[in-house]
OpenMM code with the backbone's topology and positions (N, CA, C; nanometers):
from openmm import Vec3, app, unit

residues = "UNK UNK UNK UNK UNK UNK UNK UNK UNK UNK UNK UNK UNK UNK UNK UNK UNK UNK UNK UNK UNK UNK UNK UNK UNK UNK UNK UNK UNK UNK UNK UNK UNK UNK UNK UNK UNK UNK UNK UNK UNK UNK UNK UNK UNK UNK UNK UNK UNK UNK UNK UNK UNK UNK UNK UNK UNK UNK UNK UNK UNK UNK UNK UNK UNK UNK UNK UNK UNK UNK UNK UNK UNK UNK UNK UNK UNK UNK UNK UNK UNK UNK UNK UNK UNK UNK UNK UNK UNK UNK UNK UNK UNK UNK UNK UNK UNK UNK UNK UNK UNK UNK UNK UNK UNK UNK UNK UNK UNK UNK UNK UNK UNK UNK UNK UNK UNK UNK UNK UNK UNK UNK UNK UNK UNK UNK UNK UNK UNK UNK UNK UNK UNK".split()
positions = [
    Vec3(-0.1140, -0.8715, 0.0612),
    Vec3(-0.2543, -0.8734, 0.0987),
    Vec3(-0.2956, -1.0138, 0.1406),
    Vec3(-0.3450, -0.9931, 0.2303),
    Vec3(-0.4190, -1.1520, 0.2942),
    Vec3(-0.5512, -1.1868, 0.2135),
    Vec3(-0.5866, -1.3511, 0.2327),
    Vec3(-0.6613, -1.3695, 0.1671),
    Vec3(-0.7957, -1.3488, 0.1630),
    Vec3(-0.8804, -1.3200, 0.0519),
    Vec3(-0.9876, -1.2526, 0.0454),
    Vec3(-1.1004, -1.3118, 0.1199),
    Vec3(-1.2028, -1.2455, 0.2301),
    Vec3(-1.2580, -1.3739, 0.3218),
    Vec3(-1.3927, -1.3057, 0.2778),
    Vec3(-1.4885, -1.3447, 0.3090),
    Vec3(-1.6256, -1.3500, 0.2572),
    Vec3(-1.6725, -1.2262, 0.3589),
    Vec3(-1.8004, -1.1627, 0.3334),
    Vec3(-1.8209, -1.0504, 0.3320),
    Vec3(-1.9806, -1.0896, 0.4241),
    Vec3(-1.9266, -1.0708, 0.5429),
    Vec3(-2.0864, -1.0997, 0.6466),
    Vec3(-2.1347, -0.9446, 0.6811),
    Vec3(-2.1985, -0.9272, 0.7333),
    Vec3(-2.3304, -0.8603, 0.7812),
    Vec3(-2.2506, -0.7504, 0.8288),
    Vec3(-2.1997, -0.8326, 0.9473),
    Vec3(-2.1207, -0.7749, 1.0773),
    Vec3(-1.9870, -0.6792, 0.9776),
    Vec3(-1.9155, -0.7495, 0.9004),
    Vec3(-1.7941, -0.6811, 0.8565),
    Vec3(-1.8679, -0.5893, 0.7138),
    Vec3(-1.9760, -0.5887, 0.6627),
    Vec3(-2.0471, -0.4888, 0.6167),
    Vec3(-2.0765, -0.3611, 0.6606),
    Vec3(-2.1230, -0.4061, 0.7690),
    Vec3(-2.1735, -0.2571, 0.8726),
    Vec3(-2.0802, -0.1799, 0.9463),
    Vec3(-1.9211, -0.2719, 0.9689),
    Vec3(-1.7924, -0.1730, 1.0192),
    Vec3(-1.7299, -0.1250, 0.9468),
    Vec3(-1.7438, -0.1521, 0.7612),
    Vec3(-1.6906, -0.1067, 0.6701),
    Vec3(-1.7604, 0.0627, 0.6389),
    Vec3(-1.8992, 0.0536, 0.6679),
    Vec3(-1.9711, 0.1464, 0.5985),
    Vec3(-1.9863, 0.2577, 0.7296),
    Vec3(-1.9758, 0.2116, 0.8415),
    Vec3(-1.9374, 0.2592, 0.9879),
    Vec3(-1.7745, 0.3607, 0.9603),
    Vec3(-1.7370, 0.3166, 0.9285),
    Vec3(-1.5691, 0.4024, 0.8997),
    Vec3(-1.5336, 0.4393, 0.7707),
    Vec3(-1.6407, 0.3955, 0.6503),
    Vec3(-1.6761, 0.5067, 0.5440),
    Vec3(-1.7305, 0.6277, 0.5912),
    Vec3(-1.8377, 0.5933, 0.6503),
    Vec3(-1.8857, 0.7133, 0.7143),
    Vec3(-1.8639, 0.8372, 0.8027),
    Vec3(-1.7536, 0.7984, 0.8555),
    Vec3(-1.6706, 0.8832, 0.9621),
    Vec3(-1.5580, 0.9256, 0.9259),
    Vec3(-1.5277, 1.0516, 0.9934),
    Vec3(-1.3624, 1.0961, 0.9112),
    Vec3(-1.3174, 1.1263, 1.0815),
    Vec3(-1.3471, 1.0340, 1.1835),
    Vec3(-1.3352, 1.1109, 1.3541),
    Vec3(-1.2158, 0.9930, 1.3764),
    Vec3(-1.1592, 0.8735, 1.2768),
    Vec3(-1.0983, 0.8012, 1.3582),
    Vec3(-1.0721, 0.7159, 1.4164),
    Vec3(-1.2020, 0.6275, 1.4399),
    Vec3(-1.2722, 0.6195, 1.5566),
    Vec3(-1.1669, 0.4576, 1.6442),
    Vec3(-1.2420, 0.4047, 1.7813),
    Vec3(-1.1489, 0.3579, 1.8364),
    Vec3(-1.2599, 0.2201, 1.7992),
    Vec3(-1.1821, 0.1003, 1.8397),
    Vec3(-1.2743, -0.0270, 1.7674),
    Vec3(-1.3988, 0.0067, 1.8923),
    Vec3(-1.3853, 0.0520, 2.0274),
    Vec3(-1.4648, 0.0742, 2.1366),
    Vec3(-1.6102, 0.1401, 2.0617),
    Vec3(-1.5593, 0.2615, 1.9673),
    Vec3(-1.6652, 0.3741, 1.9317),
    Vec3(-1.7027, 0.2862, 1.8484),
    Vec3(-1.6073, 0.2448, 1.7258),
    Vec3(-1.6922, 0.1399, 1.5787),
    Vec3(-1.7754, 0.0545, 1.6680),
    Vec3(-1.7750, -0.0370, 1.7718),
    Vec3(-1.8488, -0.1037, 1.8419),
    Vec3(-1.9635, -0.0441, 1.8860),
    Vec3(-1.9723, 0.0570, 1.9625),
    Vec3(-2.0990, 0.1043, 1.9900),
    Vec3(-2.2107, 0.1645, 1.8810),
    Vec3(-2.1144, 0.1815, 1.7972),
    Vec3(-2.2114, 0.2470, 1.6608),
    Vec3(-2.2508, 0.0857, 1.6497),
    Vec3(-2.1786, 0.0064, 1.5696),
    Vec3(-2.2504, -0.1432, 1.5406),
    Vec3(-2.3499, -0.1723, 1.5980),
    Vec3(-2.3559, -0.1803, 1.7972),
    Vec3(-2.4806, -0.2283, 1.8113),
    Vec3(-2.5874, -0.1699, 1.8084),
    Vec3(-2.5909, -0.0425, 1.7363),
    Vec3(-2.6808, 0.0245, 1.7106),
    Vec3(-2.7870, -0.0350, 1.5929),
    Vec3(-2.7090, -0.1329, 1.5036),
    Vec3(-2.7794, -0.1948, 1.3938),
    Vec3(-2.7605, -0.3224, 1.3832),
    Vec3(-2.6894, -0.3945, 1.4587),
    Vec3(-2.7012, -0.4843, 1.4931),
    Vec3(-2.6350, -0.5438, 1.6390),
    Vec3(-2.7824, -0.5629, 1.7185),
    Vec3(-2.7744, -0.5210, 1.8865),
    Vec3(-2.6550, -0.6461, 1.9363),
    Vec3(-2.6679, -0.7425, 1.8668),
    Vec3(-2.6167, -0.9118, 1.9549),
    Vec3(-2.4291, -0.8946, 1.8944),
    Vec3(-2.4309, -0.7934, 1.8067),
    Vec3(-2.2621, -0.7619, 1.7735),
    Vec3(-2.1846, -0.7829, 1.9102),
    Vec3(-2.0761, -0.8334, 1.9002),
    Vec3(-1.9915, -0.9111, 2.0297),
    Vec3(-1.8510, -0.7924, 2.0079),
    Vec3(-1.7613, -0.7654, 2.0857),
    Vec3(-1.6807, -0.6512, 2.1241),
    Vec3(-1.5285, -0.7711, 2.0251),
    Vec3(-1.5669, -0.8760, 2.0216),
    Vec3(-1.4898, -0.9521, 1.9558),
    Vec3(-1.5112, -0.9822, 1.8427),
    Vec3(-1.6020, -0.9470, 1.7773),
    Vec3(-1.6742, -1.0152, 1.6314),
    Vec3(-1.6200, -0.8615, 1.5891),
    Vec3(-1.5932, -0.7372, 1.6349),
    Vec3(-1.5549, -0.6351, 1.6046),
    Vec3(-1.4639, -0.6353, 1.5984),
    Vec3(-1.3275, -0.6395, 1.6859),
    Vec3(-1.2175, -0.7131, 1.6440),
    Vec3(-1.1484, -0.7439, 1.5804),
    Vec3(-1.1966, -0.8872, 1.5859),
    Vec3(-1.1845, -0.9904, 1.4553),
    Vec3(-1.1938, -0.8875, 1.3114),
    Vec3(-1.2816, -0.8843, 1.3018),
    Vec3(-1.3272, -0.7713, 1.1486),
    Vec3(-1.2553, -0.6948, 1.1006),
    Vec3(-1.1728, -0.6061, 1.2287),
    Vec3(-1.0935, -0.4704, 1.2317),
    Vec3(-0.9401, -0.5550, 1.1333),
    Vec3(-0.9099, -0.6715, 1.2487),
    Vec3(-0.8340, -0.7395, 1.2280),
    Vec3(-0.8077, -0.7414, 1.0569),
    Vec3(-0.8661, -0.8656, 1.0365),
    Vec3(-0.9088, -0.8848, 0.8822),
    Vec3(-0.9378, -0.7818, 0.7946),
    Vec3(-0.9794, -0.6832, 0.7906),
    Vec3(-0.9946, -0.5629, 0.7636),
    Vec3(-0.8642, -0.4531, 0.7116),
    Vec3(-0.7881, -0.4725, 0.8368),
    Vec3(-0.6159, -0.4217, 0.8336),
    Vec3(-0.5647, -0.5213, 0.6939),
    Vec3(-0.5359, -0.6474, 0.7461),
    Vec3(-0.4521, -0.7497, 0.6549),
    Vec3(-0.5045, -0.7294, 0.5779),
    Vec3(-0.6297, -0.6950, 0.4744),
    Vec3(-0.6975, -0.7021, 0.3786),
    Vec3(-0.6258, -0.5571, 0.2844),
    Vec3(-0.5875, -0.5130, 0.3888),
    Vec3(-0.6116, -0.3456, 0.3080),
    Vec3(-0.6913, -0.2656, 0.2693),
    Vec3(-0.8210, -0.2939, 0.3258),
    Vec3(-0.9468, -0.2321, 0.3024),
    Vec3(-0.9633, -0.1178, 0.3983),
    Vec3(-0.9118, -0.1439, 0.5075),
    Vec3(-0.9087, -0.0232, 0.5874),
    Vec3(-0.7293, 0.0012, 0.6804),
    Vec3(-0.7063, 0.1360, 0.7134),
    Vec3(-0.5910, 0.1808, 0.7961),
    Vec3(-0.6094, 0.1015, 0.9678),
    Vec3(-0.4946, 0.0377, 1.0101),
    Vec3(-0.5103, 0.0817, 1.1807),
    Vec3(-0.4066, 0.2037, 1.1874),
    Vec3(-0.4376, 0.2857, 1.2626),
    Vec3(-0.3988, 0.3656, 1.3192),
    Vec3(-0.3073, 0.3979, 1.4465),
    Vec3(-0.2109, 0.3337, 1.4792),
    Vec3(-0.1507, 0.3089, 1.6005),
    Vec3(-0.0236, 0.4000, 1.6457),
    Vec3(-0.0634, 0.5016, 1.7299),
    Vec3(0.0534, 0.6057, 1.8143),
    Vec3(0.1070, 0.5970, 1.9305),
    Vec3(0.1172, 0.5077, 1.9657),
    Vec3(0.1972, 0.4478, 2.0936),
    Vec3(0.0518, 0.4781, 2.2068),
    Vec3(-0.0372, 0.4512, 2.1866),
    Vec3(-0.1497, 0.5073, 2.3011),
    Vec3(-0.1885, 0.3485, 2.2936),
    Vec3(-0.2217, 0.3214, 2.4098),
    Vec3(-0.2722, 0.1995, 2.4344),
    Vec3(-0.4370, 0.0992, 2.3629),
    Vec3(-0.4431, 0.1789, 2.2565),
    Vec3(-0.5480, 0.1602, 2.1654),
    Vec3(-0.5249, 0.2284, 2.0325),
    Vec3(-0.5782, 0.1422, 1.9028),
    Vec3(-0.5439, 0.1673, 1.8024),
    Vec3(-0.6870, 0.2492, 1.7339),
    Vec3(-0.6752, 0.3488, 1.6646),
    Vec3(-0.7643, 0.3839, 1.5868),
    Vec3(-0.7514, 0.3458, 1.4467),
    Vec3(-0.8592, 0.3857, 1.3694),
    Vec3(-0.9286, 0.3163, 1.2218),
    Vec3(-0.9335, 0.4302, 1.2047),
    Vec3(-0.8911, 0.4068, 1.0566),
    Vec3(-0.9293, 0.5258, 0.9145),
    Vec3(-0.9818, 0.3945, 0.7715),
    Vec3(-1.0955, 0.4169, 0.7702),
    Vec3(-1.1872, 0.3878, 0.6651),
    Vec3(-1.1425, 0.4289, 0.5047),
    Vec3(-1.0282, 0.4695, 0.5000),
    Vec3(-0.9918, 0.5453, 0.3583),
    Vec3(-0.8483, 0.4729, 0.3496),
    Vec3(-0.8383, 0.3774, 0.2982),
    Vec3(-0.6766, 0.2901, 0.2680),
    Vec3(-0.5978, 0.4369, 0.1910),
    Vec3(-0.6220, 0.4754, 0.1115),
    Vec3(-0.5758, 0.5437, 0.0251),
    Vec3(-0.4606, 0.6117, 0.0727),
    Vec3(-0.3069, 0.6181, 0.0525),
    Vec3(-0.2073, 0.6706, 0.1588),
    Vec3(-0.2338, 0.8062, 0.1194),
    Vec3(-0.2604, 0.9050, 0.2966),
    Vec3(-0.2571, 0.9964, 0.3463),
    Vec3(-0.2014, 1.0208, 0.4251),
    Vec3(-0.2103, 1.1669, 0.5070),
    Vec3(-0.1278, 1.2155, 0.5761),
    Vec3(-0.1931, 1.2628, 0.7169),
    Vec3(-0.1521, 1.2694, 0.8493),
    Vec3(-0.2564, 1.2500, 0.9568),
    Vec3(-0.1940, 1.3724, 1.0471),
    Vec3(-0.3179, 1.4518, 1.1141),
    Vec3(-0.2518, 1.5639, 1.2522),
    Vec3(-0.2985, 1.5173, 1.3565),
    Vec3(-0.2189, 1.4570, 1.4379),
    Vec3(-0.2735, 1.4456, 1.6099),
    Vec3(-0.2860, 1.5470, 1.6793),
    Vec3(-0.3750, 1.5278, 1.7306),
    Vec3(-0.3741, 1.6961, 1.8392),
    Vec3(-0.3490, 1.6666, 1.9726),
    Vec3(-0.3081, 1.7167, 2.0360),
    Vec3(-0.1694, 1.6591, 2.1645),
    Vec3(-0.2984, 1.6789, 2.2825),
    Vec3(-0.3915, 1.8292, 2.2324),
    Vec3(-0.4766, 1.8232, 2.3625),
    Vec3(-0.5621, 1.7193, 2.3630),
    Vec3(-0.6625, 1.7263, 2.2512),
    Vec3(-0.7560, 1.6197, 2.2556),
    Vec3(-0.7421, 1.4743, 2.1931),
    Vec3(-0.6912, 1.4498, 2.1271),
    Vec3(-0.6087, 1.3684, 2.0935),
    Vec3(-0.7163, 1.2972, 1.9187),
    Vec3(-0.7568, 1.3734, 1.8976),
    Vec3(-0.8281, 1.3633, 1.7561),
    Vec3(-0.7105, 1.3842, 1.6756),
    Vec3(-0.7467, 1.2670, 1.5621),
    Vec3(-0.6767, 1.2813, 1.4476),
    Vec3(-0.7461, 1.3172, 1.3092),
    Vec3(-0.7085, 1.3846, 1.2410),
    Vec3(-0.7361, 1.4380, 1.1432),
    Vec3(-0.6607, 1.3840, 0.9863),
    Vec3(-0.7806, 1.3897, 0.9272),
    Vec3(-0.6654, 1.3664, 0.7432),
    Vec3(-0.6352, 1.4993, 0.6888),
    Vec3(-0.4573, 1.5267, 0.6745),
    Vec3(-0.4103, 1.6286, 0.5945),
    Vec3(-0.4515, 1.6241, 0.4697),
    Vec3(-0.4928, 1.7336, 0.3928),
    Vec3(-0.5631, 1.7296, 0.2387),
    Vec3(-0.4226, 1.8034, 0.1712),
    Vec3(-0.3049, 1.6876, 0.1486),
    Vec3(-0.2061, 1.7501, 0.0746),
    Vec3(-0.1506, 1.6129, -0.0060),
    Vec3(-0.1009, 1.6141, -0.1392),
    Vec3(-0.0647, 1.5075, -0.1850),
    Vec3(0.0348, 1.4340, -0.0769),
    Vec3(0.0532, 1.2942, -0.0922),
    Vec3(0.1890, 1.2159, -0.0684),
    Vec3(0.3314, 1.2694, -0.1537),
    Vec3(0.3726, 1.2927, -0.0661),
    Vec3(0.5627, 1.3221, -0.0857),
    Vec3(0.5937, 1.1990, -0.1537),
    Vec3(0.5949, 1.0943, -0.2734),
    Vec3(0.6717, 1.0163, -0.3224),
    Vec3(0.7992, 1.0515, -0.3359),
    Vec3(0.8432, 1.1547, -0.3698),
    Vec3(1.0005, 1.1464, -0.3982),
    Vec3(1.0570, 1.1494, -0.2747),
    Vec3(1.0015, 1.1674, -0.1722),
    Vec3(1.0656, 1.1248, -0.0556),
    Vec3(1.1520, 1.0034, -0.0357),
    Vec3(1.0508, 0.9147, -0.0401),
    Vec3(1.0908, 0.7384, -0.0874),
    Vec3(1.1927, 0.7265, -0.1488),
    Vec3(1.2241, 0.8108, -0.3068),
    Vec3(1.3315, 0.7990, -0.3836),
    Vec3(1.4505, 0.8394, -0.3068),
    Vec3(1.4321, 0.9354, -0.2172),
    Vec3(1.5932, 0.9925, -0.1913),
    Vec3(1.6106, 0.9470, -0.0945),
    Vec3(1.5263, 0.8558, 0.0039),
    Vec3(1.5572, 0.7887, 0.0964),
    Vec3(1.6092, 0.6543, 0.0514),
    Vec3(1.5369, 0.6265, -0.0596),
    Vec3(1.6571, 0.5135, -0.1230),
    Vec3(1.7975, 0.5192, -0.2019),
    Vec3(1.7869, 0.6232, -0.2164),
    Vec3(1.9309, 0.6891, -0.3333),
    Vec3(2.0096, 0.7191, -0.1443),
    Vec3(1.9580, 0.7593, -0.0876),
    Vec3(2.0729, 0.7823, 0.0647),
    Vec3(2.1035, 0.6712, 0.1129),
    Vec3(2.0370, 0.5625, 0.1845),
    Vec3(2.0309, 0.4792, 0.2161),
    Vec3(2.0132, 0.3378, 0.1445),
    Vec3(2.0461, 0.3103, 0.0272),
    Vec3(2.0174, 0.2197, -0.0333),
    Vec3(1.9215, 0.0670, -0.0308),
    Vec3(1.7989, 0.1366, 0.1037),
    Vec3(1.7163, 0.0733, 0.1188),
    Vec3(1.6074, 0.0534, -0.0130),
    Vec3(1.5043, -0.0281, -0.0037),
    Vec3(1.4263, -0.0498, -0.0607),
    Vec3(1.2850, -0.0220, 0.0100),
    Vec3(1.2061, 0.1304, -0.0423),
    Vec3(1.1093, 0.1875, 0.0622),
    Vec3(0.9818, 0.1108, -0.0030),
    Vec3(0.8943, 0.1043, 0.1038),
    Vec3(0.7599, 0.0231, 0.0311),
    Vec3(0.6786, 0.1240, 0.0265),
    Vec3(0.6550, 0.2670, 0.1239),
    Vec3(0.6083, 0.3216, 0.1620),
    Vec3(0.6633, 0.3655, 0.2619),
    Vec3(0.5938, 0.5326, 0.3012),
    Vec3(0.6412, 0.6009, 0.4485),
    Vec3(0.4953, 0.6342, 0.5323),
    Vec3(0.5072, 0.6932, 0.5990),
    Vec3(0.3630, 0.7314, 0.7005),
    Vec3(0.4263, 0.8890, 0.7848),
    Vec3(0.3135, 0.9503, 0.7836),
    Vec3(0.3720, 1.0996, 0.7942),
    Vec3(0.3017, 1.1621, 0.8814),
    Vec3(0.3139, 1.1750, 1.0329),
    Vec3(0.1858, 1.2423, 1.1015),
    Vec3(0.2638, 1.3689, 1.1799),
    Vec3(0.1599, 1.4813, 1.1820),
    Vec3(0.1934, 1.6152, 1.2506),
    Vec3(0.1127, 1.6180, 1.3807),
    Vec3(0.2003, 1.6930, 1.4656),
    Vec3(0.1210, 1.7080, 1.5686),
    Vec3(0.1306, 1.8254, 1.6297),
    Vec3(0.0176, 1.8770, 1.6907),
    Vec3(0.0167, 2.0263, 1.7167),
    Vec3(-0.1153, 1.9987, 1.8450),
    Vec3(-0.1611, 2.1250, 1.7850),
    Vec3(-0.3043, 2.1695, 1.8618),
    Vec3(-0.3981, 2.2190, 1.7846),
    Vec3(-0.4952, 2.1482, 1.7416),
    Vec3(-0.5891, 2.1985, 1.6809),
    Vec3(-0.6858, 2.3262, 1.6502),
    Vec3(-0.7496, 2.3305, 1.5799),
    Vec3(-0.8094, 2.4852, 1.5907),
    Vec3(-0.9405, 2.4485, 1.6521),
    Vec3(-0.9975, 2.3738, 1.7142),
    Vec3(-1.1039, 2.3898, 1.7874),
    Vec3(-1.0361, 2.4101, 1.9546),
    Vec3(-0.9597, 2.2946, 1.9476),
    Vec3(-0.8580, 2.3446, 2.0737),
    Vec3(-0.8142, 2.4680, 2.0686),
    Vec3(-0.7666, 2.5308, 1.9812),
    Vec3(-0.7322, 2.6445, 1.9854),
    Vec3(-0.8112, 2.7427, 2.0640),
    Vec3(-0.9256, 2.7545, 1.9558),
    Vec3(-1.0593, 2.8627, 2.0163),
    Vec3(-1.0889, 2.8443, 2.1811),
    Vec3(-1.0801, 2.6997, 2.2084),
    Vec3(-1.1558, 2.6661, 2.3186),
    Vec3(-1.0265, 2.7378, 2.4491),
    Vec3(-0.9088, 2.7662, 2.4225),
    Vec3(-0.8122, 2.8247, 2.4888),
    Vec3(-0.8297, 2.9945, 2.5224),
    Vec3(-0.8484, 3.0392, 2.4047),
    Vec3(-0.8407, 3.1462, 2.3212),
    Vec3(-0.9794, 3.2369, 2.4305),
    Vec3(-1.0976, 3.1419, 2.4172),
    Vec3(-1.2658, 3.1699, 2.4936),
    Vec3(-1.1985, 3.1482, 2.6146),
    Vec3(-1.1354, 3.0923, 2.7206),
    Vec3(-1.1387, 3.0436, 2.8535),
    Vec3(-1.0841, 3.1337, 2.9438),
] * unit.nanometer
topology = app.Topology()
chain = topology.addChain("A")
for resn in residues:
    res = topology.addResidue(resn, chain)
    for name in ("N", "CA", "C"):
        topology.addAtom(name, app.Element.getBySymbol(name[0]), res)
């Protein structure tokens, strides 16, 4: 964990911005929500925050080979579904596989710190919206 940095306005309101949301969001969207409450917020002071934010462990980046990273507001290790049409990610509501870790170290005699686990499909709103067309 990086070191603990003081707690401004700006990195208040992107914390409680991605408490608030379970959509994901891209630092673009956390940005536009920000200047909603505070208008003079800079696309870099957002950033920065996200930045510090990651190293801190206070919040997830989210990164799938797409040329922009999304945020999850919930450190807590979970499990994620991309949806291939729309490209929303979702939190799986199923415990973490720990013994995974174990038998990947009993196979490989690595030392696991952690794994990361994402599914990808097509969603059920995508679904319907196929299903209606």
């Amino acid at each position: 964990m990086a070191a603990t940095t003081r707690m401004t306005r700006q990195k208040k309101v992107i914390i409680d911005i991605l408490k608030n949301t379970k959509n994901h969001p891209t630092a673009d969207w956390i940005y536009e929500q920000a200047r909603r409450i505070i208008p003079d917020i800079s696309l870099g002071t957002v950033y920065r925050n996200l930045r510090q934010l990651t190293q801190s462990g206070e919040i997830l980046e989210l990164n799938y080979g797409s040329s922009y990273s999304r945020f999850d507001g919930n450190p807590v290790p979970h499990y994620h579904f991309v949806c291939e049409n729309c490209g929303r990610v979702y939190d799986v509501d199923m415990p973490v596989l720990e013994k995974i870790e174990k038998e990947v170290e009993e196979k490989m005699g690595f030392s696991v710190k952690n794994h990361r686990l994402e599914f990808y499909g097509v969603c059920s709103d995508c679904q319907q919206k196929v299903r209606v067309d």
